[in-house]
C-alpha positions as a Markdown table, in Angstrom:
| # | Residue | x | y | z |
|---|---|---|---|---|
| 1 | Unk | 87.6 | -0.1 | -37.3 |
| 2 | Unk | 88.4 | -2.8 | -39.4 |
| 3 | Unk | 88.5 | -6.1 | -39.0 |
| 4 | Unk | 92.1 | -6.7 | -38.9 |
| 5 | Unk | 92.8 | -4.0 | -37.0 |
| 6 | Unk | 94.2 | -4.6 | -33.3 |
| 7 | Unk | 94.0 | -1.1 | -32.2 |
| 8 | Unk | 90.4 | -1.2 | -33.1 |
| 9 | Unk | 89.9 | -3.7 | -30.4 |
| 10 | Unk | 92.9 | -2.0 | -27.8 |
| 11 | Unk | 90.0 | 1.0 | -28.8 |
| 12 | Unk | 86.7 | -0.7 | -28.1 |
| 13 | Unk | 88.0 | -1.9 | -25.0 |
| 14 | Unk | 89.9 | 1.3 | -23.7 |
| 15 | Unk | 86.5 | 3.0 | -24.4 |
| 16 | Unk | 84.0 | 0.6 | -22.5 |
| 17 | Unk | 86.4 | 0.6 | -19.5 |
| 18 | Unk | 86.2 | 4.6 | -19.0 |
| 19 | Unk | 82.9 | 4.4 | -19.7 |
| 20 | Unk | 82.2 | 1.8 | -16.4 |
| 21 | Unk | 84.4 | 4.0 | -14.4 |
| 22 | Unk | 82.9 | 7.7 | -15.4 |
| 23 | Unk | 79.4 | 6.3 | -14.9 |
| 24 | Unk | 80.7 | 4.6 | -11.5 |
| 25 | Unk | 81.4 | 7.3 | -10.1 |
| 26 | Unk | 78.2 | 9.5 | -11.0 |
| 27 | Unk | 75.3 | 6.5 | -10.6 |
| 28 | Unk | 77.4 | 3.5 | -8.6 |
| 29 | Unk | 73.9 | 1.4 | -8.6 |
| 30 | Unk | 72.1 | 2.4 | -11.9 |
| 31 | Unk | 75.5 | 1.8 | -13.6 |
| 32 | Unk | 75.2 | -0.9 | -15.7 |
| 33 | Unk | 71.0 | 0.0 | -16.7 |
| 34 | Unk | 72.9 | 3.3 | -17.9 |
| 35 | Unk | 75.4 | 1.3 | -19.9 |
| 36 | Unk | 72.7 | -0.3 | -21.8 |
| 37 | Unk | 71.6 | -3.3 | -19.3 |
| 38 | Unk | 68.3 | -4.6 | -20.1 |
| 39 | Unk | 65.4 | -2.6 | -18.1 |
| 40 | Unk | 61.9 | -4.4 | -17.2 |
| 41 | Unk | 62.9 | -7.6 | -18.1 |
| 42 | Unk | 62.1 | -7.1 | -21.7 |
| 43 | Unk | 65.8 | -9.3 | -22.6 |
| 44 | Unk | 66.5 | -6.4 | -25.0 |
| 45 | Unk | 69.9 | -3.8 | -24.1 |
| 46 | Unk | 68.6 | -0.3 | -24.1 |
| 47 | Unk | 69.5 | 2.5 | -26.5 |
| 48 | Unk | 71.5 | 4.7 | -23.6 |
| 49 | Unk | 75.0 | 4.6 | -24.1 |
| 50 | Unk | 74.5 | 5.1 | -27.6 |
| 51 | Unk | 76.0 | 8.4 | -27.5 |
| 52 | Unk | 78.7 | 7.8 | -25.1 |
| 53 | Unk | 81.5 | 8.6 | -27.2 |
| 54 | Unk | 79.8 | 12.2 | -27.1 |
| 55 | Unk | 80.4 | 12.3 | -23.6 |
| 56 | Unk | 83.1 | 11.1 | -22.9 |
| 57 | Unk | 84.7 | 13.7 | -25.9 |
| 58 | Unk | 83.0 | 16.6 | -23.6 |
| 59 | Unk | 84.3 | 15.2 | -20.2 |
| 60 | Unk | 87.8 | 15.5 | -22.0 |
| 61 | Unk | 87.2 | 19.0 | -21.9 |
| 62 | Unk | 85.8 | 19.5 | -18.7 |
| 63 | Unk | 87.8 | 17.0 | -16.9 |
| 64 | Unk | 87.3 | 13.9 | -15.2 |
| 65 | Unk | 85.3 | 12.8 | -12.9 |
| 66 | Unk | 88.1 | 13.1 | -9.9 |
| 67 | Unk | 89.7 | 15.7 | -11.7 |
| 68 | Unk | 92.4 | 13.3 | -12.9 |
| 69 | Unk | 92.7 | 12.8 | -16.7 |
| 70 | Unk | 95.8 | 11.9 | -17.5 |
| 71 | Unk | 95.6 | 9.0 | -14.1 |
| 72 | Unk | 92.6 | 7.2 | -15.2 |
| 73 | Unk | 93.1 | 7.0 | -18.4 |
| 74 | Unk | 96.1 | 5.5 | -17.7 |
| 75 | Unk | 94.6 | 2.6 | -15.2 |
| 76 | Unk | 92.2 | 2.4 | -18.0 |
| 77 | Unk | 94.7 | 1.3 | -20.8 |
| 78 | Unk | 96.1 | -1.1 | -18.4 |
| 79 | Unk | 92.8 | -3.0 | -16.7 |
| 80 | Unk | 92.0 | -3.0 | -21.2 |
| 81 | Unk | 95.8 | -4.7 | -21.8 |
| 82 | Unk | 95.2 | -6.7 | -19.0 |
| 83 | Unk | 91.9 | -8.1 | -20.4 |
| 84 | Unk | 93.5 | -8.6 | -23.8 |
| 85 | Unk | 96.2 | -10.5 | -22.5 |
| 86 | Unk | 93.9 | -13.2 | -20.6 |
| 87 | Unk | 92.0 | -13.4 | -24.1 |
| 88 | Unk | 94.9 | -13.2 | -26.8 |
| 89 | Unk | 98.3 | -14.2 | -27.2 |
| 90 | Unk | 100.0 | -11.2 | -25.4 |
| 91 | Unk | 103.0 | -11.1 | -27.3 |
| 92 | Unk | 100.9 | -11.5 | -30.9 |
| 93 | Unk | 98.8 | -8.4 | -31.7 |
| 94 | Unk | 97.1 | -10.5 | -34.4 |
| 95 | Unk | 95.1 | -12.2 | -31.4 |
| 96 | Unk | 93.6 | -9.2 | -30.6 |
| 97 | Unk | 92.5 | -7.9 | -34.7 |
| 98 | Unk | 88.7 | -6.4 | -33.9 |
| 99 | Unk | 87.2 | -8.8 | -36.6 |
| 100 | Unk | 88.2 | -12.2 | -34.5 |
| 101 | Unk | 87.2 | -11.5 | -31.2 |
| 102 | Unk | 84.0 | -9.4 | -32.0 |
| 103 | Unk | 82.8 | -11.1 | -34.8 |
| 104 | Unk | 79.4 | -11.6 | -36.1 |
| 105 | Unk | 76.5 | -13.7 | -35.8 |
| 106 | Unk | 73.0 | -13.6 | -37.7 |
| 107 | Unk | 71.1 | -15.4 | -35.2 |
| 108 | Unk | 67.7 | -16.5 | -36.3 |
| 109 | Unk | 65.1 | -16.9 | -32.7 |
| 110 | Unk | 65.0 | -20.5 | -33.3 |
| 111 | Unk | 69.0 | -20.7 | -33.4 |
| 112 | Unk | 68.9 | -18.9 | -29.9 |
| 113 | Unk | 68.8 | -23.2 | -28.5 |
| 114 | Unk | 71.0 | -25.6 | -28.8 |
| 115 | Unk | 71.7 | -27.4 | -31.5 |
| 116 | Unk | 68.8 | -25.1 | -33.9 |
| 117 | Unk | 72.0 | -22.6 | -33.9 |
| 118 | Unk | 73.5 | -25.0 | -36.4 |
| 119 | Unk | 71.0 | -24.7 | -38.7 |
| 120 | Unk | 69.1 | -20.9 | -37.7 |
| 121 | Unk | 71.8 | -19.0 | -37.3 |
| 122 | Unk | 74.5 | -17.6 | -39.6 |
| 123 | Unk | 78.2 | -17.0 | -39.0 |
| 124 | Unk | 80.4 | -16.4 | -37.3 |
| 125 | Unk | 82.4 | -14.0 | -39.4 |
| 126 | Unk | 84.7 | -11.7 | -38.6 |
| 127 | Unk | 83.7 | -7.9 | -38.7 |
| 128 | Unk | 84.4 | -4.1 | -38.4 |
| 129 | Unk | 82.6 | -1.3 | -37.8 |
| 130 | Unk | 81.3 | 0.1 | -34.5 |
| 131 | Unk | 78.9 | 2.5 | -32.8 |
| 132 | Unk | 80.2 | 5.3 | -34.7 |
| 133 | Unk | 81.0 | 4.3 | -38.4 |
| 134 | Unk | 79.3 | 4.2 | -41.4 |
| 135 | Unk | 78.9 | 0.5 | -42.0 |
| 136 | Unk | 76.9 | 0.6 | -38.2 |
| 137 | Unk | 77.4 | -2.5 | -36.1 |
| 138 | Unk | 76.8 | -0.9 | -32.6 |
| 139 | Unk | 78.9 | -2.1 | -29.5 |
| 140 | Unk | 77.6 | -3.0 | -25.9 |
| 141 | Unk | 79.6 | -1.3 | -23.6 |
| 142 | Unk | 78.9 | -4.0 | -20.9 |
| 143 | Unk | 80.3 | -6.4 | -22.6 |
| 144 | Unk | 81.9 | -4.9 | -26.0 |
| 145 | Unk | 83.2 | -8.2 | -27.7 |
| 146 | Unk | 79.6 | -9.8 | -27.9 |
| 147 | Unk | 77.5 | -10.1 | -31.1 |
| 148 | Unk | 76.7 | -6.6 | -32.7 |
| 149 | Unk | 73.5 | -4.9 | -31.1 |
| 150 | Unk | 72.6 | -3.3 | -34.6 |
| 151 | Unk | 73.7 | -3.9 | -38.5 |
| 152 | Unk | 72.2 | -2.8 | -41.5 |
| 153 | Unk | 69.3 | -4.6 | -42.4 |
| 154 | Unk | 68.6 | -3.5 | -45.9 |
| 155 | Unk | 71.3 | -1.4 | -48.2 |
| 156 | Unk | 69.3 | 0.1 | -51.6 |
| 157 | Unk | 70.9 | 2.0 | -54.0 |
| 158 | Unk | 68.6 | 3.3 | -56.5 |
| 159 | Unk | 69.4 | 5.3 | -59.8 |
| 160 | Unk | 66.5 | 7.6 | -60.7 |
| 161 | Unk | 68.0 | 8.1 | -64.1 |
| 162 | Unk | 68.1 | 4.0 | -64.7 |
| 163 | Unk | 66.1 | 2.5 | -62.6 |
| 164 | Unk | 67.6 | -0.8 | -63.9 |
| 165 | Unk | 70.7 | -0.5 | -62.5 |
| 166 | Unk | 69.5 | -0.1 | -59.3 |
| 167 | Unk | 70.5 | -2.7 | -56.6 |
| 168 | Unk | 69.5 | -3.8 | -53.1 |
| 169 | Unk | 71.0 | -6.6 | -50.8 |
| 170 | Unk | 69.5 | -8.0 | -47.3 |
| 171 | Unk | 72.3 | -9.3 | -44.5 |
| 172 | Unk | 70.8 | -13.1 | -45.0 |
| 173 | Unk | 68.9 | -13.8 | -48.1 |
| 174 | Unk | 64.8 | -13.2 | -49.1 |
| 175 | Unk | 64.2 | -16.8 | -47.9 |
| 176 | Unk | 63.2 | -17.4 | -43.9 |
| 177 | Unk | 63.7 | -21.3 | -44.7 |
| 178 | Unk | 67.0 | -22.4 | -43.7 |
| 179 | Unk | 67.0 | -25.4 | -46.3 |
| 180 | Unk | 66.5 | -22.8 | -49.2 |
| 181 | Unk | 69.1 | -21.7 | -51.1 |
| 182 | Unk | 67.8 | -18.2 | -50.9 |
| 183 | Unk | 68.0 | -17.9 | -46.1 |
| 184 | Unk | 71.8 | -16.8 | -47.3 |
| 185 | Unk | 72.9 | -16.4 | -50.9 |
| 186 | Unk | 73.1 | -12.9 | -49.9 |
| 187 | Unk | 75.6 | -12.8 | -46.9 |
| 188 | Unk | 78.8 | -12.7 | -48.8 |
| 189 | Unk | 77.9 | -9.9 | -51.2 |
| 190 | Unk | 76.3 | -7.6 | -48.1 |
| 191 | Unk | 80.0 | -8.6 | -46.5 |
| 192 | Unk | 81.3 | -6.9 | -48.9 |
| 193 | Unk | 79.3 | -4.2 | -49.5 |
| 194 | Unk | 77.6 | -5.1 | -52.5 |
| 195 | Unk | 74.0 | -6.0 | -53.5 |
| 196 | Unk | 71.9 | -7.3 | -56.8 |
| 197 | Unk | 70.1 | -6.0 | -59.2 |
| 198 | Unk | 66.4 | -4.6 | -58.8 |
| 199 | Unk | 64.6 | -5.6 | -62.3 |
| 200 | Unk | 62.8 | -2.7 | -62.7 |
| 201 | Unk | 61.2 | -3.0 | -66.2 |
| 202 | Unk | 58.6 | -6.3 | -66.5 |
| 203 | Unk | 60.3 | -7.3 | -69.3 |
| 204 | Unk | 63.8 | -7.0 | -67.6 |
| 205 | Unk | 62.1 | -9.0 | -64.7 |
| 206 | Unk | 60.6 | -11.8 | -67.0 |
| 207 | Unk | 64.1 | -12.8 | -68.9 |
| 208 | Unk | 66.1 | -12.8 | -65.5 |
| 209 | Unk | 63.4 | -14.8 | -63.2 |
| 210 | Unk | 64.5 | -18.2 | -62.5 |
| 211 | Unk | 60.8 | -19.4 | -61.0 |
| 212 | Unk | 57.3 | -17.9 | -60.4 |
| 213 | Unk | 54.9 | -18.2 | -57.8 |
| 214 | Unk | 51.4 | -17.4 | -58.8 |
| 215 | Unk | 48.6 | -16.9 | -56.1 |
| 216 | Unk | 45.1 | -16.9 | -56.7 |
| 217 | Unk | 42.0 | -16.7 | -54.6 |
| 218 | Unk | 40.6 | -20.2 | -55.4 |
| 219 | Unk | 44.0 | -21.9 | -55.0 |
| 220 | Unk | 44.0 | -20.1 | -51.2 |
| 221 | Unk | 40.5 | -21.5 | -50.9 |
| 222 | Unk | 41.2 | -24.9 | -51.9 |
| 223 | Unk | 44.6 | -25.0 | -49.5 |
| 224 | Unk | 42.1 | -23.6 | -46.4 |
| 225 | Unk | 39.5 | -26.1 | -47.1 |
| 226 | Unk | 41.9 | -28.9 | -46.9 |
């Protein structure tokens, strides 16, 4: 599933598709709530399909639907090539690598209105992964080339025999201000799967800090008076 990979996408695609048309046939009005739409309003997909590809491995034992295999998964490669092709460059499968037309966007709540998006949100950037891998960014299968549902939020790797060595890395950065430094110096190293170090020791922690922040109770008392 990487992102450079048009198959990935042909994939993605080919898998959403037999999904709409398995659960069309069982539930042809609670279809798309047991595809993931949002239920009661809350504007957040639900957690169903999650475990579709499950399913759909079983139905390939048990048979279809109509009893036809072979037939619909046929129609099912050709409505996803057909989609493709409106999309992509038909004759180019490099329009259709996973990582550009699925790629991925950080968006902050603020960055949700235009123009805050310019300034909230981070990305795009092109990325791999699915429902099913390691590295988790989970599709929609209602609409399976929109923004990630779920990434990792926090990777930690620690080392019980050196605690120093230890790292951790967030998708963004530890700052929630977008004109700090810190709202993404982390992006490009959780990209690529790596993460900084976690200064365990104090005096590790002292020679490596950059700036310090100390809180006190009067200096919160003053700030609330004012």
């Amino acid at each position: 599933m990487s992102p450079d990979s048009a198959a990935a996408t042909v994939f993605e695609l080919l898998m959403a598709e037999i999904d709409r048309r398995d659960v069309e046939a069982w539930a042809p009005k609670a279809g798309a709530y047991v595809l993931g739409a949002d239920i009661g309003g809350l504007g957040q997909p639900n957690l169903l399909a999650f475990r579709r590809a499950g399913r759909l491995s079983r139905l390939l034992g048990e048979g279809s639907p109509d009893g036809n295999w072979p037939d619909l998964l046929s129609d099912a490669l050709l409505a996803t090539v057909g989609a493709l092709s409106t999309r992509a460059d038909a004759d180019d499968a490099r329009g259709w690598h996973w990582g550009k037309l699925r790629q991925l966007v950080l968006e902050h709540p603020v960055g949700q209105k235009w123009p805050f998006h310019r300034v909230f949100n981070i990305g795009p950037v092109p990325f791999g992964g699915d429902t099913n891998t390691v590295a988790q960014a989970a599709v929609d299968p209602l609409n399976p080339l929109a923004n990630p549902l779920i990434i990792p939020s926090l990777r930690c790797v620690m080392d019980v025999g050196d605690f120093d060595r230890s790292t951790f890395v967030l998708p963004s950065g530890q700052s929630g201000n977008p004109l700090s430094p810190h709202y993404d110096d982390m992006f490009p190293l959780w990209l690529e799967g790596k993460g900084v170090g976690i200064s365990y020791l104090a005096e590790k922690a002292q020679r490596v800090a950059v700036r310090k922040l100390r809180l006190t109770p009067n200096s919160y008392a003053t700030v609330a008076r004012r």
